[in-house]
Structure formats: structure tokens, C-alpha cells
N, C-alpha and C positions, 0 to 999 in steps of 0.2 A: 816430747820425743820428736824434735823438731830435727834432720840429720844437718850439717850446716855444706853438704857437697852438692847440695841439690837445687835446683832452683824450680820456684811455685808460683801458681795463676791464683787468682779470688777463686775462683770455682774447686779450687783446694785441689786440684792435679797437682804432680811434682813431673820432673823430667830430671837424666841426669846422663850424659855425653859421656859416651864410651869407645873412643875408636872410630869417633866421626858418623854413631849409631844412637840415635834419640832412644833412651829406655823412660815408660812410662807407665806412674801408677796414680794412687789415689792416695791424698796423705791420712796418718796415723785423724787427724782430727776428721775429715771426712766419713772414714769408716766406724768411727766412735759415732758420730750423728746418724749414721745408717742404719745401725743398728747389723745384728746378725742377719751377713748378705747369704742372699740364698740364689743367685742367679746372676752370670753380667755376659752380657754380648758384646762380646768382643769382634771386633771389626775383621774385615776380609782382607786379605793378603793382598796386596795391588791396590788398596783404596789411596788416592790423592786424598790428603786436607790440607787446607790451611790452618793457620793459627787460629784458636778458638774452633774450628770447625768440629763437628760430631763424632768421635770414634766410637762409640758403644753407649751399650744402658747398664747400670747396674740395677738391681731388683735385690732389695732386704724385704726383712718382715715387717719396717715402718715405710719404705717409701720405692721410689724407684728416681734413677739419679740418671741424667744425662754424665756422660764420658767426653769431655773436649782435650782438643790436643793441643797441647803447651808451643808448641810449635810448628810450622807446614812442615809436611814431609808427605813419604810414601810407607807405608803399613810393610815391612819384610816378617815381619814375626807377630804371633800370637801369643798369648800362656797357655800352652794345650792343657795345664794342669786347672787351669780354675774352672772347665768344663765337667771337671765329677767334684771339685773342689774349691766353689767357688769363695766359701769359709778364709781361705790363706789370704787373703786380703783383709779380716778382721784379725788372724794373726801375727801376720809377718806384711804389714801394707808398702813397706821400701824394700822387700826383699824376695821372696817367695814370692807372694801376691800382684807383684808388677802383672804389665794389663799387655803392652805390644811395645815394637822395636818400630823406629822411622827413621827412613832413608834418607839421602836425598834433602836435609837441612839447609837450616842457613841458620849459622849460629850467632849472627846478630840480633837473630829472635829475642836470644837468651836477655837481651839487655831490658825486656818488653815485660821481664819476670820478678817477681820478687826473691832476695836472699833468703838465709833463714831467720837472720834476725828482723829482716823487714815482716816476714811471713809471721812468724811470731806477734809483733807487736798487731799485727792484721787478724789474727783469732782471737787475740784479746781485746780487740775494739779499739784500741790506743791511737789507731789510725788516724 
């Protein structure tokens, strides 16, 4: 369940440009390795990152997972839902479960990313 509108880092983050608005989550393979997530801190409204920089932690019953962002930008949105419901991320990880929205891009980031079929051959070790 790789979606092919999306584009992915190693650290298995997706990002996906909507309106000139970074939307970002954690892909379907990420949250299958986590295991049933029971907690993610999602970053503050106003935070600057760069690329790769730290947005949040996810917390499962097997691990806890750093959150990097696919792109620089500035944090305008949160998922107020994954706060009593941090679970929609092991369900719906490209839809529901998205993590935060980034401002303020540069979408020649995107080039710095993998496709889906690059991402693909990249969980299966093909690499």
C-alpha cells in the first residue's frame, strides 16, 4: 500500500502538496514496524524546521520513533485527532492519521525525495 501521489524519505515519513501546504504522515510500512501506536507528540504550531529536522515522537508498544519532516517549512496545523486517538495512524496512516500541515515550502525539496516506486523498491531492500 504504497499511494504513488506521494513522495517519501528513508525514515519512511510521506509528504504530499496540497495548495502550496506540506501535509505529513508516517507511511503504511512505518506504522506496521511500530507496532500498535499508543502516543505521538506532535509538534507546536509556529515551529521552523528544516529538512530532516525533528517534528514529533511517536510512542507504540514496541518502540518510540522520532517524526522528521520531509521538507523545511513552518508547522500551521496539527491532528487534533491523534490526541485521544493516536491508534488512526495504524489505521488510516495516508489519511486520517496524517501528523501536521507546513508552510512556507520550497518545493524543490521534493526532488531530495523518493517516488513511490523508488520507495517501494527501498522497503524491499532492492536498493
Amino acid at each position: 500500500m504504497i499511494p504513488t501521489n506521494l513522495h517519501y524519505t528513508r525514515d519512511h515519513e510521506w509528504v504530499k502538496i496540497e495548495n502550496g501546504i506540506a501535509v505529513v504522515g508516517i507511511t503504511d510500512f512505518a506504522q506496521h514496524a511500530l507496532g500498535d501506536i499508543t502516543f505521538v507528540d506532535t509538534p507546536k504550531v509556529g515551529k521552523k524546521v528544516s529538512p530532516h529536522g525533528e517534528l514529533g515522537v511517536i510512542e507504540s508498544v514496541k518502540a518510540a520513533s522520532d517524526i522528521f519532516a520531509p521538507v523545511g517549512g513552518t508547522v500551521v496545523e496539527t491532528n487534533p485527532d491523534l490526541v485521544s486517538h493516536p491508534e488512526l495512524i495504524n489505521q488510516d496512516p495516508y489519511g486520517k492519521g496524517w501528523i501536521c500541515y507546513l508552510d512556507h515550502i520550497d518545493t524543490a525539496e521534493l526532488a531530495n525525495l523518493m517516488d513511490a516506486a523508488h520507495y517501494e523498491q527501498y522497503v524491499a531492500g532492492k536498493e
